[in-house]
Residue frames relative to the residue before (quaternion, step in Angstrom):
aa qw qx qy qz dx dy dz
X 1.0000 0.0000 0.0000 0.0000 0.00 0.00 0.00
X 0.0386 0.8346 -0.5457 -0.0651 3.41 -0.62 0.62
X 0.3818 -0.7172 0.5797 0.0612 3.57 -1.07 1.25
X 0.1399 -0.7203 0.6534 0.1860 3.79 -0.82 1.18
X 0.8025 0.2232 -0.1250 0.5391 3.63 0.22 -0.52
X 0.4110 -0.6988 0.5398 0.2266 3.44 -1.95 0.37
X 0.4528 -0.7387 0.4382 0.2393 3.03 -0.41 1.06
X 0.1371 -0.7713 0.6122 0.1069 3.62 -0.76 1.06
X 0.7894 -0.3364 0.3879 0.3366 3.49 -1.92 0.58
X 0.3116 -0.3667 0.7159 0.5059 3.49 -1.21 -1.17
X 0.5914 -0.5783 0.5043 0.2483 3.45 -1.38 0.78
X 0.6568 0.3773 -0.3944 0.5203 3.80 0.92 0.38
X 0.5389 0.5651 -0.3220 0.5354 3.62 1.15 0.29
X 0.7214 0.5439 -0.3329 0.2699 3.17 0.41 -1.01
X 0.4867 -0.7125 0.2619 0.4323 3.25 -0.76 0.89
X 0.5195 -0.4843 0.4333 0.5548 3.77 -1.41 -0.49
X 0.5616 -0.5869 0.5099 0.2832 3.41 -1.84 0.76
X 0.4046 -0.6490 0.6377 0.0919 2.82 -1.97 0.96
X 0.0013 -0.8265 0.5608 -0.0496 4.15 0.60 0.93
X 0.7412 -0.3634 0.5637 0.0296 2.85 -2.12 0.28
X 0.4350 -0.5086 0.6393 0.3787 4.01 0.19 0.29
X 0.8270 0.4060 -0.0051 0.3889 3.45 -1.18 -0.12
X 0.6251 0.5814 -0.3782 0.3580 3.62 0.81 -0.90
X 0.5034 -0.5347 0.5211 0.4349 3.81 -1.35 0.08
X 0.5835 0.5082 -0.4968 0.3931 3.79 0.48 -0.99
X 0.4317 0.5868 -0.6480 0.2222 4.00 0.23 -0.59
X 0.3212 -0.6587 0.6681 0.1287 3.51 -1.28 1.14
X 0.3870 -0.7033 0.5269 0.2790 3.85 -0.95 0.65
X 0.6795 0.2543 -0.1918 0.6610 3.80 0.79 -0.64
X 0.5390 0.3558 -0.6968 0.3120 3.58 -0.05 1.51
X 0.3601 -0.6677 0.4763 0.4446 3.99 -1.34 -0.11
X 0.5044 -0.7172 0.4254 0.2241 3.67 -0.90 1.03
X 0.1135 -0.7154 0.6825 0.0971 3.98 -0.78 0.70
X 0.1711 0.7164 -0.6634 -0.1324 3.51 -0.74 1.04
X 0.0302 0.6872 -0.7232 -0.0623 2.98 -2.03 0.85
X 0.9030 -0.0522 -0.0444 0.4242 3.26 -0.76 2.16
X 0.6908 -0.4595 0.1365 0.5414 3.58 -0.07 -0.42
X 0.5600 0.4134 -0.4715 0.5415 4.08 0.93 0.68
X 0.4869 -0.5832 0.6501 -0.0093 2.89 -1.38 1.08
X 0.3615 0.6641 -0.6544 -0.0079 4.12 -0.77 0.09
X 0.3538 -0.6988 0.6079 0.1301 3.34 -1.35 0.84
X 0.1669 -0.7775 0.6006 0.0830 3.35 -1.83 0.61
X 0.1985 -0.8585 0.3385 0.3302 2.98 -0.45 0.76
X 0.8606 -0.1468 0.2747 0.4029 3.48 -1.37 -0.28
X 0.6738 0.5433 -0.2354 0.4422 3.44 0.83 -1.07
X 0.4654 0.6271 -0.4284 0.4546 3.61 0.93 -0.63
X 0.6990 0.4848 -0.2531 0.4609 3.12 0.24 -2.09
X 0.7199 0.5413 -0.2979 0.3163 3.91 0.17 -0.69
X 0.5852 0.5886 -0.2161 0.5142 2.86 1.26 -1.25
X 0.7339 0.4069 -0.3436 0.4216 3.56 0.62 -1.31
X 0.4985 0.7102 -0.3214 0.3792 3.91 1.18 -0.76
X 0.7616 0.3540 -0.2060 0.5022 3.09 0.79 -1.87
X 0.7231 0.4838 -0.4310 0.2393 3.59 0.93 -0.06
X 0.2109 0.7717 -0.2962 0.5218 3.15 2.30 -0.09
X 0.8679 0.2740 -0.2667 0.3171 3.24 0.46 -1.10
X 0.5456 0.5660 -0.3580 0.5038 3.38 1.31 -1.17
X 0.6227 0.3914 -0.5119 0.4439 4.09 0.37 -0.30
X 0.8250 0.2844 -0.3495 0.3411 3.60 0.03 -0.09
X 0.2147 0.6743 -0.5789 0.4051 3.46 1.43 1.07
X 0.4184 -0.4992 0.6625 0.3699 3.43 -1.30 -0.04
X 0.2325 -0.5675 0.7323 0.2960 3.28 -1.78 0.09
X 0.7371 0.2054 -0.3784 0.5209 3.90 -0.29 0.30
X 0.4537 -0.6546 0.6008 0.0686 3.45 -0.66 1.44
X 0.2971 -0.7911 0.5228 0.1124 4.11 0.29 1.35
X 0.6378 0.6351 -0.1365 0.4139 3.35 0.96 -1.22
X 0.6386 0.5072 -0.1965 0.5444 3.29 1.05 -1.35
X 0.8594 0.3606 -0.2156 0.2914 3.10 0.64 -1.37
X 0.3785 0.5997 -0.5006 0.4965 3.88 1.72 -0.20
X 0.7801 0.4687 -0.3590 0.2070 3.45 0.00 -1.40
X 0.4659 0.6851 -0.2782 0.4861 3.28 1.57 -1.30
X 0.7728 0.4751 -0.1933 0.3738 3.42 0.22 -1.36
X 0.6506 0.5898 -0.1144 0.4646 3.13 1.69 -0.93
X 0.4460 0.5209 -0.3567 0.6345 3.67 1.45 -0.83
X 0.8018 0.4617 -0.2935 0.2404 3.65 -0.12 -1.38
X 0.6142 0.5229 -0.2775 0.5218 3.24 1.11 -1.25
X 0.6512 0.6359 -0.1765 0.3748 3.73 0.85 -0.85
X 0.2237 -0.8306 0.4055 0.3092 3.02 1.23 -1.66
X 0.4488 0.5792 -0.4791 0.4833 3.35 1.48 0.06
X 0.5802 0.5397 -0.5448 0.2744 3.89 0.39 -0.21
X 0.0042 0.8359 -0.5489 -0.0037 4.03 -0.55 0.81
X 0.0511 -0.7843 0.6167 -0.0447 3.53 -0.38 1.24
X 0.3514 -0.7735 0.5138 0.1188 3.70 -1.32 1.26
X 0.7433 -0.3020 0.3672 0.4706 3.14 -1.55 0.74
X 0.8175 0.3543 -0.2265 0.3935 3.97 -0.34 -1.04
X 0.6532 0.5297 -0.4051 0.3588 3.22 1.08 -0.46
X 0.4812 0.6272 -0.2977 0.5353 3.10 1.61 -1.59
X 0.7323 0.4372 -0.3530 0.3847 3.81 -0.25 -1.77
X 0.6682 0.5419 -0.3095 0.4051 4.05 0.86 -0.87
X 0.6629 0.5026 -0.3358 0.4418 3.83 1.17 -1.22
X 0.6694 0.4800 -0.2810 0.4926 3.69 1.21 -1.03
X 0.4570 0.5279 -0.4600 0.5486 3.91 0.91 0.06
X 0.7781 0.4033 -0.2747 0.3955 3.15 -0.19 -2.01
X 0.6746 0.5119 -0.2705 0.4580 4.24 0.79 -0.44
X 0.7050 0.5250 -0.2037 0.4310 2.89 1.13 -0.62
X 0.4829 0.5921 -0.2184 0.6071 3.63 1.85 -1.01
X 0.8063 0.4143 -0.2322 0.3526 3.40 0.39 -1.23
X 0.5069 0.5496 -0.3332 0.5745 3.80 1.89 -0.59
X 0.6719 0.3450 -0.3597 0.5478 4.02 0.39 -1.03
X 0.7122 0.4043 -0.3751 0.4344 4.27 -0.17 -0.90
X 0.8547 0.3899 -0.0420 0.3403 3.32 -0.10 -1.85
């Protein structure tokens, strides 16, 4: 097989550059890591990512709120679930017992 050209990313894929001290490619709004005479840059997004994952850990996983009201509708009787929903939860339980 023989390849005339490299195939590039889409330019929002590509990864972030690894430069040279000194190099033109140096991005102003990335944070620099030096080790010795290579340069590699991160961007911004890292940092976010690690934040937003900061946050989601101090989310609950059982939504308290959700679950009074829920509990409320029922006890109440105002909670009203359809045929399709119902016919969709007993699939989706049922998919997840045969696969999972």
């Amino acid at each position: 097989m023989r390849v005339n050209a490299p195939a590039s990313a889409p330019e929002n894929l590509q990864p972030d550059k690894v430069t040279r001290p000194g190099s033109p490619f140096q991005q102003s709004n990335a944070v620099a890591v030096n080790s010795g005479q290579d340069q590699a840059q991160f961007s911004a997004d890292s940092q976010t990512i690690q934040q937003l994952k900061a946050q989601l850990s101090q989310v609950p996983e059982v939504r308290q709120d959700r679950v009074n009201a829920l509990r409320q509708a029922v006890s109440s009787g105002s909670y009203q679930v359809s045929d399709q929903q119902l016919s969709d939860a007993m699939a989706g339980d049922w998919l997840n017992q045969v696969i999972g």
